[in-house]
C-alpha positions as CSV (number, residue, x, y, z in Angstrom):
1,X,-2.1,-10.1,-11.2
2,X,-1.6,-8.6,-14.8
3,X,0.8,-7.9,-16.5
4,X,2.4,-4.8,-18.4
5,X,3.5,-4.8,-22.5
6,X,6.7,-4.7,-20.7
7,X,6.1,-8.0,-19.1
8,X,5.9,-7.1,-15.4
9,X,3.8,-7.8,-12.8
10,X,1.3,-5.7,-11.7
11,X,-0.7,-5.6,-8.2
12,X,-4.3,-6.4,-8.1
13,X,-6.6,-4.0,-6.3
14,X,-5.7,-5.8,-2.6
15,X,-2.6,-5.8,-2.8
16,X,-2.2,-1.9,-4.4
17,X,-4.5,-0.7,-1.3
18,X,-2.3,-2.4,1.0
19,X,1.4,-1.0,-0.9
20,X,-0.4,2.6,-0.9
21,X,-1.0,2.8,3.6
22,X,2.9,2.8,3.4
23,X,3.5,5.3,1.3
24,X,2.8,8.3,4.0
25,X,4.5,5.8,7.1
26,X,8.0,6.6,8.0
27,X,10.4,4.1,6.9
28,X,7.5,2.5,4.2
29,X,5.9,0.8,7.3
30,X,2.8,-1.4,5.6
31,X,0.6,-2.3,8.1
32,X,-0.4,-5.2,9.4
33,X,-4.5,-4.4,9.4
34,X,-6.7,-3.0,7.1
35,X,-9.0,0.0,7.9
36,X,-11.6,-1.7,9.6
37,X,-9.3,-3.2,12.0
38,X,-8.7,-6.8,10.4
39,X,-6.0,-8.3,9.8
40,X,-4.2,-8.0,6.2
41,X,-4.8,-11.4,4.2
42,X,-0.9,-13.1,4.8
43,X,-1.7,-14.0,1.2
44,X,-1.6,-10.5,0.1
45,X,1.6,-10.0,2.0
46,X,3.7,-12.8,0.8
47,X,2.4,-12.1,-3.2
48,X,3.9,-8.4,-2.5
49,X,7.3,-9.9,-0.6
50,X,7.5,-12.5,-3.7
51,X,7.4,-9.4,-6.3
52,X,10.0,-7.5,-4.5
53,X,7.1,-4.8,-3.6
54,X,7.8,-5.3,0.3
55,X,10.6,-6.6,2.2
56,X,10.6,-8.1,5.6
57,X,10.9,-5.3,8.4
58,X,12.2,-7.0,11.3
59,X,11.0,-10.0,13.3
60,X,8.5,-9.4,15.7
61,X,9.0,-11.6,18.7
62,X,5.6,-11.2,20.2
63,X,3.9,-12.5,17.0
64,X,6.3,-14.4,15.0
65,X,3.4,-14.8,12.7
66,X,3.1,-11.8,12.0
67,X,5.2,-10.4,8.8
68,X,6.2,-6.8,9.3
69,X,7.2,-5.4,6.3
70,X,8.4,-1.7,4.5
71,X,7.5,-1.3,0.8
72,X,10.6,-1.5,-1.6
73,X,11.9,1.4,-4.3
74,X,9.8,-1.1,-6.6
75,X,6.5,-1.3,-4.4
76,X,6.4,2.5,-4.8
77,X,5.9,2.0,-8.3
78,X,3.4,-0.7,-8.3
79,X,1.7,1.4,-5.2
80,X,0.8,4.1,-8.5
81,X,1.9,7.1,-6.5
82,X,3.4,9.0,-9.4
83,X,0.3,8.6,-11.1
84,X,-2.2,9.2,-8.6
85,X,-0.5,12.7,-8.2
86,X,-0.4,13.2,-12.0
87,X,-4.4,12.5,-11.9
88,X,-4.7,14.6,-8.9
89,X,-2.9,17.6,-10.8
90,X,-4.9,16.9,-13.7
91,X,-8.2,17.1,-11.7
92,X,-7.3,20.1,-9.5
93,X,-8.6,18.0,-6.7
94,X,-8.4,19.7,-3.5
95,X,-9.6,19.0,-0.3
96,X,-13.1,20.6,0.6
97,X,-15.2,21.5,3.9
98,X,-17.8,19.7,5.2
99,X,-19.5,22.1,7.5
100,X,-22.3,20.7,10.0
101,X,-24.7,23.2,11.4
102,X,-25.2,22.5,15.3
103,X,-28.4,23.0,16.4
């Protein structure tokens, strides 16, 4: 983790990917598995829950293990969303076709 002028934390790469899946999930849900199916590093979870960037969901009595989390007012602001819509805007990015001729 760095660290701002201001003196605050901020995420490294693993944990920003992981705070950005919940920004779209109702409720902040993170998940619990990346995108190729495996598990999030518990590591990764427990730096975010330490920071205040994710807070425990609810218990899961299936998998006690397992820490279900919601990202925090503060985990949307380390997640970058403001600014990845400012660059966005900037960039006129906008979603394009991919067409695929059948043959």
């Amino acid at each position: 983790m760095s660290a701002t002028p201001e003196g605050k934390k901020l995420p490294t790469s693993a944990q920003r990917a992981w705070l950005r899946r919940g920004l779209d999930q109702p409720g902040g849900k993170l998940p619990l598995f990346d995108e190729l199916g495996q598990q999030v590093d518990p590591r990764t979870i427990r730096a975010c829950l330490a920071q205040g960037w994710a807070e425990p969901w609810f218990d899961n009595a299936l998998k006690p293990d397992w820490l279900v989390c919601k990202l925090t007012t503060t985990g949307r602001s380390a997640a970058g969303r403001k600014r990845a819509q400012s660059l966005n805007q900037e960039l006129k990015v906008r979603p394009q076709a991919i067409v695929i001729p059948f043959r």
